[in-house]
C-alpha positions in Angstrom: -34.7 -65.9 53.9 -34.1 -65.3 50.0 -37.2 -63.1 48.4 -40.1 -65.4 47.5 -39.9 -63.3 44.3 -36.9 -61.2 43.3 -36.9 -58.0 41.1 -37.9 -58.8 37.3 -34.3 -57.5 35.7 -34.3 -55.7 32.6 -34.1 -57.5 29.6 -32.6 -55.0 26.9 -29.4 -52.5 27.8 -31.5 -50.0 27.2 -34.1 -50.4 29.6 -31.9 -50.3 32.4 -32.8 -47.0 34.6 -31.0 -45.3 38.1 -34.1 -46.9 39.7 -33.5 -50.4 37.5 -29.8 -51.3 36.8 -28.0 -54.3 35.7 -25.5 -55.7 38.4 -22.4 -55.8 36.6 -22.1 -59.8 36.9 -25.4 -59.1 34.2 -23.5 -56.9 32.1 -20.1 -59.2 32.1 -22.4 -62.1 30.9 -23.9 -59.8 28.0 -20.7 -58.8 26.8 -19.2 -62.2 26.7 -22.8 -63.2 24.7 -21.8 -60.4 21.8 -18.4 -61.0 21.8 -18.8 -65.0 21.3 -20.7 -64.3 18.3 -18.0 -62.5 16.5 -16.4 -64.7 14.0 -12.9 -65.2 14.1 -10.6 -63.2 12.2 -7.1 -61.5 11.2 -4.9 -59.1 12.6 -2.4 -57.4 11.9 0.3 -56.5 14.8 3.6 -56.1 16.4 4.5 -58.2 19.0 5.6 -56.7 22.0 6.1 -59.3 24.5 6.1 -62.8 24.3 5.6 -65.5 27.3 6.6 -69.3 26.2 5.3 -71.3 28.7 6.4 -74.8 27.2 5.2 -77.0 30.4 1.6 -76.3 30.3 2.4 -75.6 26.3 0.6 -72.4 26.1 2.6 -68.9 25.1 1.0 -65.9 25.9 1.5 -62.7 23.5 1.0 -58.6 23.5 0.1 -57.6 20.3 0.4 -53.9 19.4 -1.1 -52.3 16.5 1.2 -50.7 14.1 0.5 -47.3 13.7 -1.4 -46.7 16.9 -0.8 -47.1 20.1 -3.0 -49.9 21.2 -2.5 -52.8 22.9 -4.2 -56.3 23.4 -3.0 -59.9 25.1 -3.1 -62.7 22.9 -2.8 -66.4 24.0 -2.2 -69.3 22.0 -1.4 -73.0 22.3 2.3 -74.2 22.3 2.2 -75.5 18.5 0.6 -72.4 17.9 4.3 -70.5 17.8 5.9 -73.2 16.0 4.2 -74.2 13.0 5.0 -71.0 11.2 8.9 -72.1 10.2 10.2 -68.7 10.8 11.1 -67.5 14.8 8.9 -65.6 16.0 10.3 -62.6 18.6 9.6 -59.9 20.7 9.5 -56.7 17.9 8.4 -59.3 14.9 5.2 -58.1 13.2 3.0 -60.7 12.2 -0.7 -61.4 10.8 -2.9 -63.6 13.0 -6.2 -65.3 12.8 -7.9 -64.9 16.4 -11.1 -65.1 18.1 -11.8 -62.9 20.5 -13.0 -64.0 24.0 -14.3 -61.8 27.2 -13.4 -63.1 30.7 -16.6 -62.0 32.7 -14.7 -62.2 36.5 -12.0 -60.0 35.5 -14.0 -57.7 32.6 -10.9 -58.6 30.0 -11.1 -58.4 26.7 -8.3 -60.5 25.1 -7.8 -62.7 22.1 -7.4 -66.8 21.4 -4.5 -67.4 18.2 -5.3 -70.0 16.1 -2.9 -69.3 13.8 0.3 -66.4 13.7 1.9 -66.3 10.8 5.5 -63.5 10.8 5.2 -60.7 7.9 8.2 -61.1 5.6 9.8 -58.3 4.1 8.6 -59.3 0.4 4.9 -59.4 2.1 5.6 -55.5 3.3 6.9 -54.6 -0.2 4.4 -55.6 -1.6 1.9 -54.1 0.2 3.6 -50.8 -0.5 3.6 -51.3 -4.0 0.6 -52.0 -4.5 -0.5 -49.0 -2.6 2.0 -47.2 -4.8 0.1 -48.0 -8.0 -3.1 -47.3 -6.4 -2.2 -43.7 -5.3 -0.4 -42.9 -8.7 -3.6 -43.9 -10.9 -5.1 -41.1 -8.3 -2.3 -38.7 -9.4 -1.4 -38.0 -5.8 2.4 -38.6 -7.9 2.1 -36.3 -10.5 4.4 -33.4 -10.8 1.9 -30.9 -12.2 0.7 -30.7 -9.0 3.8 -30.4 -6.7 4.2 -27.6 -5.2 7.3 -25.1 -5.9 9.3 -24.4 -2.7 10.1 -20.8 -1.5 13.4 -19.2 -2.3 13.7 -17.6 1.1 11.0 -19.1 3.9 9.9 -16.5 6.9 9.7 -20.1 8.7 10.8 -23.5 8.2 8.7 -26.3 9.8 10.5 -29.1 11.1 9.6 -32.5 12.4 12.1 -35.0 13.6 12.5 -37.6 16.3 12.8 -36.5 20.0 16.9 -35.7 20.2 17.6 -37.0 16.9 20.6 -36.7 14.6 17.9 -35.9 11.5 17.3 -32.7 13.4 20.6 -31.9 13.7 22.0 -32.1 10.3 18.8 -29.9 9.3 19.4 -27.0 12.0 23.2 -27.1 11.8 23.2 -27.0 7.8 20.7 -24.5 6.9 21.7 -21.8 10.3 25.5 -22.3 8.4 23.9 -21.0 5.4 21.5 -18.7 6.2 22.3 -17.6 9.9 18.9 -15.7 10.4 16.4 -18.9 9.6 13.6 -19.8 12.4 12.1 -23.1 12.5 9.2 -24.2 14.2 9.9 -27.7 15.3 7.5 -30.6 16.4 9.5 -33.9 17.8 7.3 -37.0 17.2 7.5 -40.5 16.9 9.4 -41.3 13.5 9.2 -44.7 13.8 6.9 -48.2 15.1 3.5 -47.5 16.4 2.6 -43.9 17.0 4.9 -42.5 14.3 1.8 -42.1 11.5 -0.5 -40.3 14.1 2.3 -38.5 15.4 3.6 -38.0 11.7 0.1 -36.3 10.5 -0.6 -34.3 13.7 2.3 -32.3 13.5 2.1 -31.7 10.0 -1.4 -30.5 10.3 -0.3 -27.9 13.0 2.2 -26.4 10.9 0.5 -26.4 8.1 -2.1 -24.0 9.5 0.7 -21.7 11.0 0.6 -18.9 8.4 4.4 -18.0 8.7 5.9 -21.3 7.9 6.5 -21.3 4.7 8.2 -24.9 4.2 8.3 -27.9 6.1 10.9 -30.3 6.2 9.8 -34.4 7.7 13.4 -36.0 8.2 14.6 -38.8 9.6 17.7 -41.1 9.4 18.1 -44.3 7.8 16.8 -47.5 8.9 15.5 -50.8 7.7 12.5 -51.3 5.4 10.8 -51.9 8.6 11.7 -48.8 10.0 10.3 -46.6 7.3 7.4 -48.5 7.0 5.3 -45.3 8.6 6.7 -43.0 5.5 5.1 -45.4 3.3 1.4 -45.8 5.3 -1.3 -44.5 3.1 -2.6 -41.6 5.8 1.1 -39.9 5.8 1.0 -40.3 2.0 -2.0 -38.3 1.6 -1.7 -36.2 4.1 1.0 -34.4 2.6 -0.6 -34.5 -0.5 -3.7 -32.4 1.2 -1.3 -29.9 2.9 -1.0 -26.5 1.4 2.7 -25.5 2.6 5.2 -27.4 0.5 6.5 -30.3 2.4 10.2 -31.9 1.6 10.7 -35.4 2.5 14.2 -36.5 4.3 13.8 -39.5 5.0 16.8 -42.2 5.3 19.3 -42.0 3.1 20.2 -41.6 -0.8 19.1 -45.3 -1.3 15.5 -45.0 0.7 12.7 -44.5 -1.2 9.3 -44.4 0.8 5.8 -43.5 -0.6 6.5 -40.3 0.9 9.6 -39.3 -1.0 7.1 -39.6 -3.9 4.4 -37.5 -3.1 6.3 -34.8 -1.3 6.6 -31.5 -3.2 10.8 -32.1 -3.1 12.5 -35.3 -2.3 16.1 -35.1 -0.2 18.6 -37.4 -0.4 19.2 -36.5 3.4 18.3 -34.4 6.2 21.5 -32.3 5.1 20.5 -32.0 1.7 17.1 -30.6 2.6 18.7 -28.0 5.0 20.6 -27.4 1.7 17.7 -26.8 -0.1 15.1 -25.2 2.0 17.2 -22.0 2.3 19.7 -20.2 0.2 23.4 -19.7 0.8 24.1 -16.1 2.1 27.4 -16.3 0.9 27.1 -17.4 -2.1 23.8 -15.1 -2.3 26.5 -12.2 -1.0 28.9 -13.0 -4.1 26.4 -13.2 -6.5 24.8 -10.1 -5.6 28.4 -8.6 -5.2 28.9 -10.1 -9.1 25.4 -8.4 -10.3 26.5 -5.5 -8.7 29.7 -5.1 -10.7 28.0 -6.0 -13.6 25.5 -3.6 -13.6 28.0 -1.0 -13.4 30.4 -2.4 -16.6 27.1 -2.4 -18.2 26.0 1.2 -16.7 29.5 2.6 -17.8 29.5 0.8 -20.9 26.5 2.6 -22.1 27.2 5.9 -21.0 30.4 6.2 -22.8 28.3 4.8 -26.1 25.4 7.3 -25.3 28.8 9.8 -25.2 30.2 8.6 -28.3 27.1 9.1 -29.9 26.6 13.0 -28.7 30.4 13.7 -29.8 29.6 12.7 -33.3 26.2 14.9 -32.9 28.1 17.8 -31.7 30.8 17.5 -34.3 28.3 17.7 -37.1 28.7 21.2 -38.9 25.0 21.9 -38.3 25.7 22.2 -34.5 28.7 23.5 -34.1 27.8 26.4 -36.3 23.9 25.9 -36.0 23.2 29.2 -37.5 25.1 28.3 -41.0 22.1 26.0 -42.0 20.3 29.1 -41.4 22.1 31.1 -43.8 20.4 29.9 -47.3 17.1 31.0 -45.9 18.1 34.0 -44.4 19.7 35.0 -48.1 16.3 33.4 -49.8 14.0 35.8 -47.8 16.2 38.7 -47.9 15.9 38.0 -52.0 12.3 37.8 -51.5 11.9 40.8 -49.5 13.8 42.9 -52.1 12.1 41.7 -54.7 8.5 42.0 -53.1 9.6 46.0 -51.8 9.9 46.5 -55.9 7.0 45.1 -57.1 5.1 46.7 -54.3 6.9 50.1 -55.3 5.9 49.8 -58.9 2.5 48.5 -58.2 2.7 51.8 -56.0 4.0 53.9 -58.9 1.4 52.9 -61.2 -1.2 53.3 -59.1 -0.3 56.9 -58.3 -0.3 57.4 -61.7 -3.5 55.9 -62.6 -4.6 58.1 -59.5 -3.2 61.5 -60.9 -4.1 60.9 -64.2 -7.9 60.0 -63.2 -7.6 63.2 -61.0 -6.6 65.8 -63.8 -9.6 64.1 -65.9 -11.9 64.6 -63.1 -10.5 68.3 -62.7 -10.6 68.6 -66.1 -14.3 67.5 -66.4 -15.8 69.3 -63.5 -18.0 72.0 -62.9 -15.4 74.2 -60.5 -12.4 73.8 -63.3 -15.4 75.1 -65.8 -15.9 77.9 -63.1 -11.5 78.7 -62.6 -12.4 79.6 -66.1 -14.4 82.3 -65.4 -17.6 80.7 -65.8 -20.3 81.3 -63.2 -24.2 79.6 -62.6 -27.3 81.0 -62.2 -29.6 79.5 -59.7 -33.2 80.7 -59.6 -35.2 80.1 -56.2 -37.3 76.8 -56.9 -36.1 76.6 -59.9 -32.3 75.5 -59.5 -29.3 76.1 -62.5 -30.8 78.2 -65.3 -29.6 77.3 -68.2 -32.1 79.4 -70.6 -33.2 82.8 -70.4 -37.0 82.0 -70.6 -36.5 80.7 -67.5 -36.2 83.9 -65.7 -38.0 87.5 -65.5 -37.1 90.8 -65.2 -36.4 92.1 -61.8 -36.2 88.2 -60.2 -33.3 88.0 -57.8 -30.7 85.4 -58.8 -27.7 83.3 -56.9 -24.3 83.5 -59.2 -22.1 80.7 -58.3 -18.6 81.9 -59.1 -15.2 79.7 -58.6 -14.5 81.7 -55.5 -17.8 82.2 -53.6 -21.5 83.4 -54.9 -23.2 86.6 -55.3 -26.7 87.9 -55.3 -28.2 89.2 -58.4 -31.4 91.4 -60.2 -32.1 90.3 -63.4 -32.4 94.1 -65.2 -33.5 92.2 -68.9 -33.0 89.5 -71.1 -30.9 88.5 -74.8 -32.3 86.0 -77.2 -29.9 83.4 -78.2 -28.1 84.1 -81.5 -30.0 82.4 -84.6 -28.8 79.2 -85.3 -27.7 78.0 -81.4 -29.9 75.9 -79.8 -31.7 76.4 -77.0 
């Protein structure tokens, strides 16, 4: 017997609890609800398989998305297909206007075509040109802001398909020119979906390896279809935003993806970038050998100059007889020697004479010449030289002052002065 009256179920997603869950036939329902509300709408995609089934005139698709690797089925009615004018194949990538449906029994997800239209090659190129002029009114193309590649990387980063020929030519190329390079290598997918995810994840590991120094992304030629990754807007600026100089080798000389643009060097080929990436050791071995050799014509060249130039010093009369400029001045101050020894000799001479002359006066003049004479002088105690005879008394002792020596004398009496001398 059923329940008279059965658990009241949720009504909201979020009120579901351990002790109150949906059963998944409730979920299944609620995700068909939401997903037959969406509107219809277009897709872009590669188609990857396709199932005509003419009797029951329904085809059934797998559409995967270009640059990731995702996967839906797609089904569409029989006139679906053929109302587009061009064939439409397994590997054709086309623009469709779908609905999406949910099949509640099975918990699929897939997609009802209303309408699949193939994307020509002028649709692509134009697409990529338009991106083109949007990314160059950004400046991601401008050349001020390329960066300049190292003359001699520690590292060279390196991605490639898995295996491919691209790899090749770059290893093969740049080990013949400079033996000792090291690459750091990442094989990804270079072309359909996975190839821009694959692209950008490898060149943000290398970028943020501090030894690599340059990094090369090469690939071979192909159709514009092939290269359409090198021209997707998140490889574009995703070398623009890396900080290690990036070359881009992809295809050959006539290929010219969005890449080639915004990369810091554009290679013809893989070889050429292998050519430019690294030097050539032999050519780097001549030229040094050529510097070399012309640093020592140069060396030699100046040292027989600078030799030149000290022979003509030396054979200047000044140094090879240096004393001979001496020789004027040595005769000028011998002249001026002489000459100052005789005016110093007669400045001499007259002085000695000035001196003899004031000497005789001064002999002439003075008290012990008046005394050689035969003069004498009288000193009185207290009283000093007597010059008059009332300066003395009879019987006073007296000092006579001779020329040689003194004596001591009694004054016995005293003369007047003759009349008419004074006193």
């Amino acid at each position: 017997m059923p329940e008279e009256n059965p658990p009241q179920l949720p009504r909201l997603a979020r009120d579901t609890t351990r002790e109150h869950p949906w059963p998944l036939a409730k979920l299944s329902e609620n995700i068909k609800i939401y997903v037959e509300k969406m509107s219809p709408l277009w897709v872009e995609a590669q188609i990857v398989q396709l199932s005509d089934r003419g009797a029951t005139k329904m085809s059934f698709l797998t559409l995967r998305d270009v640059d990731q690797d995702i996967s839906m089925e797609v089904s569409a009615f029989g006139n679906v297909l053929s109302t587009s004018g061009i064939p439409i194949t397994p590997g054709s990538r086309v623009v469709a206007h779908v609905k999406p449906t949910f099949w509640t029994k099975s918990g699929r997800l897939a997609l009802q075509a209303k309408e699949i239209s193939p994307v020509g090659l002028g649709d692509l190129l134009a697409r990529i040109e338009l991106l083109r002029q949007k990314l160059h009114a950004e400046g991601l193309f401008d050349e001020e802001r390329k960066k300049p590649l190292p003359f001699l990387p520690r590292k060279i980063g390196l991605i490639c398909g898995n295996n491919a020929k691209a790899k090749d030519d770059v290893l093969v190329n740049a080990s013949t020119r400079w033996p000792a390079a090291q690459f750091e290598i990442r094989e990804v997918l270079v072309q359909g979906a996975g190839a821009v995810a694959g692209v950008t994840q490898a060149l943000a590991e290398l970028d943020r390896i501090p030894d690599v120094d340059v990094i090369v992304i090469a690939r071979g030629g192909g159709s514009v279809e092939d290269l359409l990754p090198f021209s997707d807007e998140a490889i574009v600026r995703a070398v623009f935003a890396a900080h290690t100089p990036v070359v881009s080798a992809i295809g050959h000389e006539g290929d010219s993806p969005l890449m080639d643009l915004v990369a810091d060097y554009r290679a013809s080929t893989p070889t050429d970038a292998a050519r430019r990436v690294v030097p050539d050791l032999t050519a780097e071995l001549q030229g040094l050998g050529n510097a070399v050799m012309e640093l020592r014509k140069r060396v030699q060249t100046r040292v027989e100059s600078e030799q030149q130039h000290l022979q003509l010093l030396l054979d200047r009369p000044v140094l090879a007889t240096p004393a001979a400029s001496l020789q004027s001045h040595f005769e000028g101050l011998e002249t001026a020697r002489a000459k100052l020894k005789h005016v110093v000799s007669l400045k001499l001479t007259q002085a000695q004479a000035d001196l003899n002359s004031a000497v005789s006066t001064l002999k002439a003049i003075s008290p012990q010449a008046t005394l050689e004479r035969g003069y004498s002088i009288i000193k009185a105690p207290g009283k000093g030289v007597l010059t008059d005879t009332s300066q003395v008394k009879k019987g006073e002792i007296l000092e006579a002052r001779l020329a040689h020596g003194s004596m001591i004398v009694t004054v016995f009496g005293t003369n007047a002065p003759p009349s008419g001398t004074s006193q």
